[in-house]
Backbone as JSON, one array per atom type, in Angstrom:
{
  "sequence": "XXXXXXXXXXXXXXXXXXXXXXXXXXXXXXXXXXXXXXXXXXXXXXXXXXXXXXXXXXXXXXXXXXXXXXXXXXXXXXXXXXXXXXXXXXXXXXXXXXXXXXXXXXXXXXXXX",
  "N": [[0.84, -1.18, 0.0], [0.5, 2.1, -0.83], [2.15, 4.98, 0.6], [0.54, 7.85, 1.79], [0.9, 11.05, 1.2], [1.14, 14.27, 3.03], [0.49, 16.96, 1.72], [0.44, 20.49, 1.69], [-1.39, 22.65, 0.96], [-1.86, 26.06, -0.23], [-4.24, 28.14, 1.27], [-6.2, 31.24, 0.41], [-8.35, 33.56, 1.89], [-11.54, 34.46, 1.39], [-12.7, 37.37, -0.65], [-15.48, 38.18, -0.08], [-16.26, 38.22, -2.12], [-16.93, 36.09, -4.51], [-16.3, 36.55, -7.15], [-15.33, 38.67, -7.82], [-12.72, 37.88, -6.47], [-12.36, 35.52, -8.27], [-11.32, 37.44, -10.66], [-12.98, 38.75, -12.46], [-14.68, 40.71, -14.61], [-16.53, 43.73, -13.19], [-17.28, 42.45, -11.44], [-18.63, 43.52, -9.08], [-21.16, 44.29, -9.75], [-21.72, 41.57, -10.65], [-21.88, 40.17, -8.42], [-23.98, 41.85, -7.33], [-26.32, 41.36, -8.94], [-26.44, 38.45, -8.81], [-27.17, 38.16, -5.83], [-29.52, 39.69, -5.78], [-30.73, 37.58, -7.18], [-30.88, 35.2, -6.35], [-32.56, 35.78, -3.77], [-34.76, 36.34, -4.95], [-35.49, 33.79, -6.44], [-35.82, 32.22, -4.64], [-38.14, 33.79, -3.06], [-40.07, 32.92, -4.78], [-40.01, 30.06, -4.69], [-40.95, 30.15, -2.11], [-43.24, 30.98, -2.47], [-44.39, 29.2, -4.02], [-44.93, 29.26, -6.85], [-45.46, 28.07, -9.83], [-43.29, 28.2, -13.03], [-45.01, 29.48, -14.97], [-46.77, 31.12, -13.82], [-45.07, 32.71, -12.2], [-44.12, 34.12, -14.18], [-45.86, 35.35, -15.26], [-46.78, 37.0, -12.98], [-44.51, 38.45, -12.69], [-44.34, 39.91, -15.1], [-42.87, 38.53, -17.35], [-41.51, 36.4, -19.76], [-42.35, 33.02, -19.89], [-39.02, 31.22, -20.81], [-37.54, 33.61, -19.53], [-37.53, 33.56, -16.4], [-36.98, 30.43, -16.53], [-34.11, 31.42, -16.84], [-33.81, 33.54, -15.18], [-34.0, 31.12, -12.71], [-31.8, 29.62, -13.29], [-29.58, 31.27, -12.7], [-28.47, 32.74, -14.67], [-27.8, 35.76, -15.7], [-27.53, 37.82, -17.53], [-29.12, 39.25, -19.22], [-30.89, 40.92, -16.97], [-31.39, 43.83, -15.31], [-29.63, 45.16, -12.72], [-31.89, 46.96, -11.43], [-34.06, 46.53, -12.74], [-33.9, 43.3, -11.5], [-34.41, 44.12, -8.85], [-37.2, 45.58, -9.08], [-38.61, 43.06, -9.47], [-38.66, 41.93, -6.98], [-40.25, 43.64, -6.05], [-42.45, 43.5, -6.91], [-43.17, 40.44, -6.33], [-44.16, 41.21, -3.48], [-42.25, 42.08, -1.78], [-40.76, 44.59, 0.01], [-37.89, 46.74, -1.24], [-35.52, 48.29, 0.33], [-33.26, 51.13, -0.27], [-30.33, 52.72, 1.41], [-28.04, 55.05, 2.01], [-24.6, 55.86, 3.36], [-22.12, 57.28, 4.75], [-18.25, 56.2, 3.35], [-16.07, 54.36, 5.49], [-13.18, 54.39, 4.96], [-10.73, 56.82, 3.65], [-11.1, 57.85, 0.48], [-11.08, 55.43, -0.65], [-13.28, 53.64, -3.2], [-16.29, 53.54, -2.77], [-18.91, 51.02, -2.11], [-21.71, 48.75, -3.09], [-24.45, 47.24, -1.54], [-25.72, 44.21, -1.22], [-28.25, 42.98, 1.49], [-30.02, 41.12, 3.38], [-32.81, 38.77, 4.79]],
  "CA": [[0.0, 0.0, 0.0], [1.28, 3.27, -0.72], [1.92, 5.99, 1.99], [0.3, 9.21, 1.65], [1.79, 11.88, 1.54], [0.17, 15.06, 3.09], [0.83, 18.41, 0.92], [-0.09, 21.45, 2.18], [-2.53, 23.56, -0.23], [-2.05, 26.91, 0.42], [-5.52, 29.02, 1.21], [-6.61, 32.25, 0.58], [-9.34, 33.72, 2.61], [-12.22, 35.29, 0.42], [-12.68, 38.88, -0.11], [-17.07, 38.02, 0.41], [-17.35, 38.8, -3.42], [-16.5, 34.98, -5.11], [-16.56, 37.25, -8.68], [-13.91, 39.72, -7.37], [-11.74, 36.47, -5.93], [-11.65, 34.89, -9.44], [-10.95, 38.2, -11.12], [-13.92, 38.58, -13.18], [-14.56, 41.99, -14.74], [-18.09, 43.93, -12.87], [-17.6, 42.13, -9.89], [-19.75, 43.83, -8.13], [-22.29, 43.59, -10.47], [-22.03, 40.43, -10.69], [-22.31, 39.71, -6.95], [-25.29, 42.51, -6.71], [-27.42, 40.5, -9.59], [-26.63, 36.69, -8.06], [-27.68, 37.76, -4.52], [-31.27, 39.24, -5.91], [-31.27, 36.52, -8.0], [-31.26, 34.59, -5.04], [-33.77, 36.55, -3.12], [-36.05, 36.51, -5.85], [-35.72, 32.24, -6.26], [-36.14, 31.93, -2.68], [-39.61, 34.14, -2.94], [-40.94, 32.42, -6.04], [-39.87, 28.53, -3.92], [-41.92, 30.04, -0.75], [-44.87, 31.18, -2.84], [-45.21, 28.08, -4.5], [-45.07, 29.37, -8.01], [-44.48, 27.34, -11.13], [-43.03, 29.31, -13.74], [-45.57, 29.98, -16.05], [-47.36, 32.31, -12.77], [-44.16, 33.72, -11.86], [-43.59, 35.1, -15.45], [-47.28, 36.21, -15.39], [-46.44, 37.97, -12.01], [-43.63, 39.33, -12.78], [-44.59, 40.45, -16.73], [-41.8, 38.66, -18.24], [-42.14, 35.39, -20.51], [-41.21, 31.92, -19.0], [-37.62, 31.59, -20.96], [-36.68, 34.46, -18.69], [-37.94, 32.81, -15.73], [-35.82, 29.79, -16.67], [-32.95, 31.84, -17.08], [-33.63, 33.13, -13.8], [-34.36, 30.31, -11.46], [-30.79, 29.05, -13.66], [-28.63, 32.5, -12.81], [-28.34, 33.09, -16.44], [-28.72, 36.99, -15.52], [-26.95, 38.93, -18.6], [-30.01, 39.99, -19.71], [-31.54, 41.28, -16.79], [-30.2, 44.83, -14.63], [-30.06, 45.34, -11.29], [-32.84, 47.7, -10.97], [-35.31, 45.21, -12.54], [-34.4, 42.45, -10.63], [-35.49, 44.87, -7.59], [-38.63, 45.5, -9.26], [-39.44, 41.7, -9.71], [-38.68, 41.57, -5.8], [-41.35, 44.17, -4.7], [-43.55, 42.22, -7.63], [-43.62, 39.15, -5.35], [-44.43, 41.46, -2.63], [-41.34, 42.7, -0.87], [-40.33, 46.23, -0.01], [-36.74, 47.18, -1.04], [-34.83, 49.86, 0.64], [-31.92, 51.83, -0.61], [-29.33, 53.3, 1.97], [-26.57, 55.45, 1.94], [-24.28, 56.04, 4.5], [-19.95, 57.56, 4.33], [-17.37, 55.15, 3.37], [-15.03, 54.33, 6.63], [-11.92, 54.36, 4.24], [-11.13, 57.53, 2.91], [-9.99, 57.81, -0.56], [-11.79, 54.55, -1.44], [-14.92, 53.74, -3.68], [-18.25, 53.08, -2.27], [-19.43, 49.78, -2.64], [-22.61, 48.24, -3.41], [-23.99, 45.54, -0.42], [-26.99, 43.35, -0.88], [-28.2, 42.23, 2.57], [-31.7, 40.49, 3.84], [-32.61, 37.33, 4.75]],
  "C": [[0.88, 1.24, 0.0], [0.81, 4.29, 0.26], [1.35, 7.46, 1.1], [0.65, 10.39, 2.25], [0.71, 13.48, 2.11], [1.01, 16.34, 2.7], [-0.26, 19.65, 1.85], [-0.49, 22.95, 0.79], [-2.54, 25.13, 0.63], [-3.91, 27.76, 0.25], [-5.6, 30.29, 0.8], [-8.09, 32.54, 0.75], [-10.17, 34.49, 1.68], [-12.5, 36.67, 0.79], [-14.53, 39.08, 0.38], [-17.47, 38.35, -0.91], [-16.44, 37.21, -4.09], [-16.35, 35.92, -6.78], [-15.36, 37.79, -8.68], [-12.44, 38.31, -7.28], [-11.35, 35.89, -7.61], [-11.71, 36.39, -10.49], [-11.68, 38.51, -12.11], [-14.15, 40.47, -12.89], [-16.11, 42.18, -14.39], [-17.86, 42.58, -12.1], [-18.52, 42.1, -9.32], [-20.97, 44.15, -8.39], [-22.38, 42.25, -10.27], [-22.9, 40.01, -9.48], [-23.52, 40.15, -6.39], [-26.32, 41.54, -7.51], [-27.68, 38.96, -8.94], [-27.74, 36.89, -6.29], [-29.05, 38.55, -4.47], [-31.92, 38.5, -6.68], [-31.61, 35.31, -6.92], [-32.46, 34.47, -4.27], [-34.88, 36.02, -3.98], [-36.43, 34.6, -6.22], [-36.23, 32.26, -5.19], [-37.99, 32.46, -2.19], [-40.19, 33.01, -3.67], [-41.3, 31.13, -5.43], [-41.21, 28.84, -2.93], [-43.09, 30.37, -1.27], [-45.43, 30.1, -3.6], [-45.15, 28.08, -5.73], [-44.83, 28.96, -8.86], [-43.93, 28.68, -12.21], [-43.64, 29.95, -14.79], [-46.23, 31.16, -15.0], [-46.21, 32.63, -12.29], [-44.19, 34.22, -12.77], [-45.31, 35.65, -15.3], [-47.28, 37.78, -14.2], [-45.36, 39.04, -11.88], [-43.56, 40.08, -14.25], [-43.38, 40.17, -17.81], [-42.02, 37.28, -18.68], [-41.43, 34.29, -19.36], [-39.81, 31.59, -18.92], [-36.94, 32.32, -19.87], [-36.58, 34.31, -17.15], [-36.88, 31.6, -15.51], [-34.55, 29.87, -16.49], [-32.56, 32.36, -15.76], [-33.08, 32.6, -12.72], [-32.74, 29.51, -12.25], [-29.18, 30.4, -13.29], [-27.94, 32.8, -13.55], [-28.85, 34.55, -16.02], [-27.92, 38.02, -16.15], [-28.11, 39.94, -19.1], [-31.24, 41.0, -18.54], [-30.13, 42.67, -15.09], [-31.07, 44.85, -12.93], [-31.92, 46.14, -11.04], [-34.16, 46.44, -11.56], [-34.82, 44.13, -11.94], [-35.23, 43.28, -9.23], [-36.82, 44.81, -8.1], [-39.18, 44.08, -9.01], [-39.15, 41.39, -7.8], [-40.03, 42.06, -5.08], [-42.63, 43.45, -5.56], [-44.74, 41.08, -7.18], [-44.08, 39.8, -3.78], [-44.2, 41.77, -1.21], [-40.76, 43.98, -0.76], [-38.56, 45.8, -0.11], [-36.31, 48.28, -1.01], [-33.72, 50.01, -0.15], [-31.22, 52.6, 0.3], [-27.88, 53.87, 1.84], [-25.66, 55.61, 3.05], [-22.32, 56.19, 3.55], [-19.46, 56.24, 4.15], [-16.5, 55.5, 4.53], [-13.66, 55.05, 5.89], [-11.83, 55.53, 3.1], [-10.17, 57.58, 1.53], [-10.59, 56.56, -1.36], [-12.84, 54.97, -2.08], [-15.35, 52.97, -2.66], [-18.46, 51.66, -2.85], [-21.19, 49.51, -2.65], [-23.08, 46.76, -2.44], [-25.7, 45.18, -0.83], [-27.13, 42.94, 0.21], [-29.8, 41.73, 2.38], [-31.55, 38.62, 4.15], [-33.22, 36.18, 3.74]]
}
């Protein structure tokens, strides 16, 4: 039987944007569309909806729906996914508040549960 050998894999700790981490251009796009793409699966699951009454509810065909509930989301911008959130019947806020770090940009945070 052969001995195994144990290698040591180095880590790096994530920056909380997986988009940013693999160097992917719009980052933070990216990361803002996935996590109300999220949101917005997560409603559609708890309301029960197949996808022919989500696309009815939300005024967009099933395909896009598909593309959706698959996070295929080139075709759709931040601001409408928000819309398709308050759609299903959720309020979304917008907040501003200073950056800590001066001299930096401003970022962009999705939160909720």
């Amino acid at each position: 039987m052969a001995k195994r050998v144990n290698k040591r894999i180095p880590v790096k700790a994530s920056s909380g944007n997986v988009f940013a981490d693999l160097g992917l251009p719009d980052a933070e796009d990216l990361d803002t569309k996935t996590r109300l793409a999220v949101k917005i699966n997560r409603m559609v699951a708890a309301q029960r909806l197949n996808q022919v009454t989500a696309a009815a509810r939300l005024n967009i065909s099933q395909p896009k729906i598909s593309a959706l509930k698959n996070y295929r989301l080139d075709g759709f911008s931040v601001e409408r996914l928000m819309r398709f959130i308050t759609a299903l019947g959720e309020d979304v806020e917008i907040s501003f508040k200073p950056r800590n770090t001066a001299g930096s940009h401003g970022r962009l945070l999705v939160q909720g549960p």
